[in-house]
VEXKOL-434111 format. One line per field, with one value per atom (N, C-alpha, C): residue number from 1; residue in one letter; chain; atom name; x, y, z. Coordinates in Angstrom, 1 decimal. Layout:
BEGIN
resi c(NUM ...)
resn c(a ...)
chain c(A ...)
name c(CA ...)
px c(X ...)
py c(Y ...)
pz c(Z ...)
% end
This chain:
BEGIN
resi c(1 1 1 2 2 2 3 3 3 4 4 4 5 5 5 6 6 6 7 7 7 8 8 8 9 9 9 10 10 10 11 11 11 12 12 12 13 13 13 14 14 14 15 15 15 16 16 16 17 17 17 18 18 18 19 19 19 20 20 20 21 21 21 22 22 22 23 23 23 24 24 24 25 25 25 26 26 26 27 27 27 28 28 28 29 29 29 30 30 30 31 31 31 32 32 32 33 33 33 34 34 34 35 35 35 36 36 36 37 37 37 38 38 38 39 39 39 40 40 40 41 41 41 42 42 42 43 43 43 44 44 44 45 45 45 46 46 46 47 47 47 48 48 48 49 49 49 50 50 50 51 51 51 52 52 52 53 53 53 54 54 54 55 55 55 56 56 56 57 57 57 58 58 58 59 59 59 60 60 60 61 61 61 62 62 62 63 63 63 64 64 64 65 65 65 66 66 66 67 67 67 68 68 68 69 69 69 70 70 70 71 71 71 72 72 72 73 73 73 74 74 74 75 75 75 76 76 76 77 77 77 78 78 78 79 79 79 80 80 80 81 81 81 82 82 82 83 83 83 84 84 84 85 85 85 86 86 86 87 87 87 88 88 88 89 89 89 90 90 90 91 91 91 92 92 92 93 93 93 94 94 94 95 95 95 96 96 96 97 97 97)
resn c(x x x x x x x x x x x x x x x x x x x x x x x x x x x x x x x x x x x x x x x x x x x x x x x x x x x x x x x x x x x x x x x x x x x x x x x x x x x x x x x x x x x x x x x x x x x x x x x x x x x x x x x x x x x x x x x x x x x x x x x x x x x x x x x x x x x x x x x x x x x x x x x x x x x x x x x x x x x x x x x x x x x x x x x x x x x x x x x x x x x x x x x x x x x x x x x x x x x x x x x x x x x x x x x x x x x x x x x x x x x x x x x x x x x x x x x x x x x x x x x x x x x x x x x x x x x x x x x x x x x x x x x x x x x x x x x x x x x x x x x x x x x x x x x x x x x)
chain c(A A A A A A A A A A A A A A A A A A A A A A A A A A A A A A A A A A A A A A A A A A A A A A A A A A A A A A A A A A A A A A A A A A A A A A A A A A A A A A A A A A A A A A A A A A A A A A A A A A A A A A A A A A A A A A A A A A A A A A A A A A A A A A A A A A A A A A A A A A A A A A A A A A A A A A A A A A A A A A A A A A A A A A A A A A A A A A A A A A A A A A A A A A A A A A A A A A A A A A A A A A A A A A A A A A A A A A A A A A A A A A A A A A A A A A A A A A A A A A A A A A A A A A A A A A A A A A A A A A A A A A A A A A A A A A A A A A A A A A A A A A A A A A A A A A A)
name c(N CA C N CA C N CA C N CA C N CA C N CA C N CA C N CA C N CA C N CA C N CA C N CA C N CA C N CA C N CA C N CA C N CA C N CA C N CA C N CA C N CA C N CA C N CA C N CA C N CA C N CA C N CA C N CA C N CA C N CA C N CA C N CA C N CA C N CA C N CA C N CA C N CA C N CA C N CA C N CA C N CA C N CA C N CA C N CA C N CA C N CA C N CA C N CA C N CA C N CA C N CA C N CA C N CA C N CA C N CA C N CA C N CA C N CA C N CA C N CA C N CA C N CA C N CA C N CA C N CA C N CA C N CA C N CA C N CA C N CA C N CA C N CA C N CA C N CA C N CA C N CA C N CA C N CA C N CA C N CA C N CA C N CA C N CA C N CA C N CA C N CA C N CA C N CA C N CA C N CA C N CA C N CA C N CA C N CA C N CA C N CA C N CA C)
px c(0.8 0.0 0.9 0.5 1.3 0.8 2.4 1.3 1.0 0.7 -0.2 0.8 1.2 2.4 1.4 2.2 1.4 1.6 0.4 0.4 1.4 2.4 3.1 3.3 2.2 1.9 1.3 1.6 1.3 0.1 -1.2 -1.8 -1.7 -2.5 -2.0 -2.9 -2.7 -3.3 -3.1 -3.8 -3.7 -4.5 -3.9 -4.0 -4.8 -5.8 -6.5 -5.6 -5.7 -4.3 -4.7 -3.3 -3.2 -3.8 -4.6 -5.2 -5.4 -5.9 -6.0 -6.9 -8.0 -8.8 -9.1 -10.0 -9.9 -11.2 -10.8 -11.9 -11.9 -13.2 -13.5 -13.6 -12.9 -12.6 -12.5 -11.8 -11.9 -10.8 -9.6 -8.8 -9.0 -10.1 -9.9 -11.7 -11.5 -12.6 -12.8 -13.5 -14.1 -13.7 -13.3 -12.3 -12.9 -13.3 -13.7 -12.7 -12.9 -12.1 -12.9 -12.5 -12.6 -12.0 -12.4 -11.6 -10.1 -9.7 -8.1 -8.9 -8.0 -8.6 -7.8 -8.0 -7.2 -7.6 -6.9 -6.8 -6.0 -6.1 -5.3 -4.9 -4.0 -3.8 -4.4 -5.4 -6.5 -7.8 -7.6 -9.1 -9.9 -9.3 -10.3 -10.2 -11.1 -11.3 -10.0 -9.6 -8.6 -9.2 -8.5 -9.1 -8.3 -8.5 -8.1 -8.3 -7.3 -7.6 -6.4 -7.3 -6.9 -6.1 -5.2 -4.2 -5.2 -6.2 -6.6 -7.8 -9.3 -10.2 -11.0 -11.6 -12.2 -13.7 -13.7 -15.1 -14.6 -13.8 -12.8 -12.8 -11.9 -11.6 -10.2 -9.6 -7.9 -7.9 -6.5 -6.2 -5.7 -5.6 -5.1 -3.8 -3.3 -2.1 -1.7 -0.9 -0.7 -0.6 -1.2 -1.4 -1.3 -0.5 -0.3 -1.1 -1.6 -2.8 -2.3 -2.3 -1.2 -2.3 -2.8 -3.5 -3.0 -3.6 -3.0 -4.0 -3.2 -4.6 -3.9 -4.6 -4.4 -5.3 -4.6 -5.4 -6.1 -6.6 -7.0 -5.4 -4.6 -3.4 -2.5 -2.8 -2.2 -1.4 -1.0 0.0 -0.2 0.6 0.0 0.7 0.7 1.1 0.3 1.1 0.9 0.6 -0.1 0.4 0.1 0.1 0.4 -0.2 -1.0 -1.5 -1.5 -1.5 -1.5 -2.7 -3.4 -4.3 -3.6 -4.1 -3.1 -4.7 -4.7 -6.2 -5.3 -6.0 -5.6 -7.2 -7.0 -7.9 -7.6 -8.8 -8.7 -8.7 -8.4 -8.7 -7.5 -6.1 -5.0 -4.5 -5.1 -5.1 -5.5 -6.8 -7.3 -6.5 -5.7 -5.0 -3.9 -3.0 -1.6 -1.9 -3.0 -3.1 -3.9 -4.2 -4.8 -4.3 -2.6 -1.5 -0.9)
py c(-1.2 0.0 1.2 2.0 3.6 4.3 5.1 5.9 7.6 7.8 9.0 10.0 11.3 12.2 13.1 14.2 15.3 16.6 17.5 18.2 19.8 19.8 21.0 22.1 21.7 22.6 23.9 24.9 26.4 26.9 27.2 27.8 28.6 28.6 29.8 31.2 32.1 33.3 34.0 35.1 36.2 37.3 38.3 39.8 40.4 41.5 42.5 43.3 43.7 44.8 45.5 46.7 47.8 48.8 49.8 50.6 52.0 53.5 54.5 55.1 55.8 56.4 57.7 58.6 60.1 60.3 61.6 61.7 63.2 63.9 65.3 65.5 66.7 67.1 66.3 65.2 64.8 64.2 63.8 63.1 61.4 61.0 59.5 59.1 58.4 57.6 56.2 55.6 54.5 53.6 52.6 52.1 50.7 49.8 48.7 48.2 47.0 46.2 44.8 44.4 43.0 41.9 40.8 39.7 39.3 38.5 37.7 36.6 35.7 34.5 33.5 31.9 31.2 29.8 29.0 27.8 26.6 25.4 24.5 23.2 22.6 21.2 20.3 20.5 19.7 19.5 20.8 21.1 21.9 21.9 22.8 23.7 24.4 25.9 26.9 27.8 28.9 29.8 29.7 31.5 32.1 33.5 34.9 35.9 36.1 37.6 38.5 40.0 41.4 42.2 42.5 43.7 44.9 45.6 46.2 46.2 44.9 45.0 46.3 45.4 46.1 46.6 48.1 48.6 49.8 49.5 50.2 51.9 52.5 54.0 53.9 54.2 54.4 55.7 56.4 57.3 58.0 59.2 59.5 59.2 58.9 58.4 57.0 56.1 54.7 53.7 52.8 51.5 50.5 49.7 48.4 47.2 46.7 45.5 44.1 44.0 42.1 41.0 40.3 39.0 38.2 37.5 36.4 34.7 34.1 32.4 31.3 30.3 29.6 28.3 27.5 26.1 24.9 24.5 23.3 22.8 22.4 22.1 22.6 23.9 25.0 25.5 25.6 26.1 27.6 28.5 30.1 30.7 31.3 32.2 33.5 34.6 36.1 36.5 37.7 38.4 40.2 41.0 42.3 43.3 44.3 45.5 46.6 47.6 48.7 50.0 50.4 51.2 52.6 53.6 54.7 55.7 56.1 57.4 58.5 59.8 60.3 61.9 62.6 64.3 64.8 65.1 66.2 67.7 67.8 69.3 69.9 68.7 68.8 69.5 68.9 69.7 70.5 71.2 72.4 73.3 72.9 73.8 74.2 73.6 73.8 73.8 74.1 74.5 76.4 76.5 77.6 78.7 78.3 79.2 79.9)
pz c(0.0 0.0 0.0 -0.5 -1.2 -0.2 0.6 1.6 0.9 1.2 0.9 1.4 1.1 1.5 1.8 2.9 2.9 2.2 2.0 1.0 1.3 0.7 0.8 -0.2 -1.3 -2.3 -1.9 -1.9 -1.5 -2.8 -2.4 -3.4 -4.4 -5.6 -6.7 -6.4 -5.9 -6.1 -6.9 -7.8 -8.6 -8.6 -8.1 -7.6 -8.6 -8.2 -9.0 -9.7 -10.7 -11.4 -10.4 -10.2 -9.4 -10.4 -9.9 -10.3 -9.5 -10.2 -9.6 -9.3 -8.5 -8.1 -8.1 -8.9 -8.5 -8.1 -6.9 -6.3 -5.6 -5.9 -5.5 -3.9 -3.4 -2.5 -0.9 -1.0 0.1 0.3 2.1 1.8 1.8 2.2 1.7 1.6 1.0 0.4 0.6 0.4 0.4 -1.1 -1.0 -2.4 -2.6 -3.5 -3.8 -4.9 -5.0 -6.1 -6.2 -7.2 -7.7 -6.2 -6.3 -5.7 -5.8 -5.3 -5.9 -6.0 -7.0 -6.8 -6.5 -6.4 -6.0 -6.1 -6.1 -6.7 -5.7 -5.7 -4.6 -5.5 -5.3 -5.8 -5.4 -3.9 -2.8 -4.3 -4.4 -5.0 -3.8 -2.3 -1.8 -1.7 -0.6 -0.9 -0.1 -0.8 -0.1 0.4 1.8 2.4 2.2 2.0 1.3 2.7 2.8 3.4 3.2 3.3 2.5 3.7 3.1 4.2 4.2 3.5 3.3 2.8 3.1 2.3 1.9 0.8 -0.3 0.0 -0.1 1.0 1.7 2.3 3.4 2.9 4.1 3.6 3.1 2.2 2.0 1.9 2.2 2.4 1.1 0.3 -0.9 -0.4 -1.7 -1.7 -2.9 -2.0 -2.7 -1.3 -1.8 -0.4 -1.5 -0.6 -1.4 -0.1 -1.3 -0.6 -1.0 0.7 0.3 0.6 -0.3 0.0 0.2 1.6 1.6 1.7 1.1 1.0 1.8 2.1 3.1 2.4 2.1 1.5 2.9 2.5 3.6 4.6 3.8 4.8 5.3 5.2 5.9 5.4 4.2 2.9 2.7 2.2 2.2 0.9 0.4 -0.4 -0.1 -1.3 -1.2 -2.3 -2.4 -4.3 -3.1 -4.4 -3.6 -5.1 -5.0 -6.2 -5.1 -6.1 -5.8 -5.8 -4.9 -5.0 -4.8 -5.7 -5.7 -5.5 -4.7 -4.4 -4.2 -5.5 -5.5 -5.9 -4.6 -4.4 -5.4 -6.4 -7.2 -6.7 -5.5 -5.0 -4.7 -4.9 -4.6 -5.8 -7.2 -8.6 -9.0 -8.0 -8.1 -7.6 -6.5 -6.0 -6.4 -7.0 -8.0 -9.5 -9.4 -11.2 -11.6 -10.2 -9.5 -9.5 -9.5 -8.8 -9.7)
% end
């Protein structure tokens, strides 16, 4: 009988493209995105969780959002995009001058 190994395969995740946000007179907003998604050599399901979910307030600027997944046997990987929020009122103001 073949014994069975255990599984040390780390999930496949893939990140939302990084993308930018404009937004009238405020310094942070409320930001959405797409999912990551992810995949197992189990076949089961990966948990995902967000350095920064999607919903939230981010600050203008640039935040990098690290997911991370966790397969049934406790395997993990990362991926990482970039949300860049950026005030249009910052543009009103240096184009003003």
């Amino acid at each position: 009988m073949a014994s069975v190994g255990q599984d040390t395969t780390p999930p496949m995740l893939t990140c939302p493209d990084s993308f930018t946000r404009y937004f009238q007179e405020q310094a942070t907003r409320t930001v959405t995105y797409p999912p990551a998604t992810a995949s197992d050599n189990s076949g089961g399901a990966v948990s995902l969780s967000y350095s920064q979910p999607s919903g939230l307030t981010f600050n203008v600027g640039d935040t990098t959002v690290t997911v991370t997944g966790i397969d049934p046997s406790g395997n993990s990987d990362q991926c990482e995009f970039n949300v860049t929020v950026i005030g249009m009122w910052y543009w009103s103001i240096f184009l003003s001058r």
